[in-house]
C-alpha positions in Angstrom: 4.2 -17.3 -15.2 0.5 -15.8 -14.6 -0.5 -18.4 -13.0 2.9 -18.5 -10.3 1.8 -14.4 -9.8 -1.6 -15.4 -9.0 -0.9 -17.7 -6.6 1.8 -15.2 -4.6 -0.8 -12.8 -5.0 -3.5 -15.5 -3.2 -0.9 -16.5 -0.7 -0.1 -12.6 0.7 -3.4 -11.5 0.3 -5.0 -14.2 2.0 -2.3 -14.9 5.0 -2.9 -13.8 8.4 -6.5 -12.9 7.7 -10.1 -14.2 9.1 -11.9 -13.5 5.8 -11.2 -14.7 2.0 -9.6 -11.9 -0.3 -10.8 -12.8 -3.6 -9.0 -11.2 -7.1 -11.1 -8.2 -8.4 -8.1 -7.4 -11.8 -4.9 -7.9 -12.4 -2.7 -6.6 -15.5 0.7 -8.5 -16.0 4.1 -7.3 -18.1 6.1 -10.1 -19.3 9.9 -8.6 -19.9 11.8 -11.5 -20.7 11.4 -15.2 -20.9 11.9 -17.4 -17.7 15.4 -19.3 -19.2 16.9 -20.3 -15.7 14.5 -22.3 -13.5 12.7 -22.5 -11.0 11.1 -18.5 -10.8 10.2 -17.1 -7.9 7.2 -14.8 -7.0 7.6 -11.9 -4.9 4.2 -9.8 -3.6 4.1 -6.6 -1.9 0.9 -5.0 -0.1 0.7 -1.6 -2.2 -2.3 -0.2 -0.9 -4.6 -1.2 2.1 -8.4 -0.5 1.9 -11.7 -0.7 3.6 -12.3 -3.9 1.1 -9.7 -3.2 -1.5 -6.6 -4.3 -1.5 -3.5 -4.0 -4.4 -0.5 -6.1 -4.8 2.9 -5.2 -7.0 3.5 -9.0 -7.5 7.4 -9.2 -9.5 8.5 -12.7 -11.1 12.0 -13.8 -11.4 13.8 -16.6 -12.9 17.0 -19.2 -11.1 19.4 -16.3 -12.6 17.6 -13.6 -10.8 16.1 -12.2 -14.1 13.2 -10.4 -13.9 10.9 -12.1 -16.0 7.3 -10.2 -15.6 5.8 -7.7 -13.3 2.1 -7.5 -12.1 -0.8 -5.5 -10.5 -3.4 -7.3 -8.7 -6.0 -6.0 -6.9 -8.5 -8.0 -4.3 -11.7 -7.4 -2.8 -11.6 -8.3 1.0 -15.0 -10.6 1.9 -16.7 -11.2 4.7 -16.2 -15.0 4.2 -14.6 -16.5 6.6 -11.9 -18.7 5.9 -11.2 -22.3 6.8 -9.2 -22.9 10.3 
């Protein structure tokens, strides 16, 4: 389940931008066990920095069950990322 939440968190952080984000902390809730597969990863942009960015990132299972919530947060690099 982390692992899924880290990934959504890579994908939105990372799409549509020049430069790498790369993960500075992230805290995760699980609320229930994933019973119904497959879960799904939702991220949402929750605040935009400079260089710091912070994702709410929410997991749900097949049924729709929320199964864990999450708060990531990203450093923005000046990396550039592969075309």
């Amino acid at each position: 389940i982390f692992s899924l939440a880290d990934v959504a968190f890579g994908c939105a952080a990372n799409a549509g931008n020049d430069h790498g984000v790369v993960s500075l902390s992230t805290t995760i809730e699980y609320l229930r066990p994933g019973v119904v597969s497959p879960l799904k990863a939702e991220a949402r942009l929750v605040r935009n920095g400079a260089h710091v960015l912070t994702y709410d990132v929410n997991v749900y299972d097949g049924s729709g069950a929320h199964v864990a919530k999450c708060l990531a947060t990203g450093f923005q690099t000046n990396v550039p990322l592969p075309r």
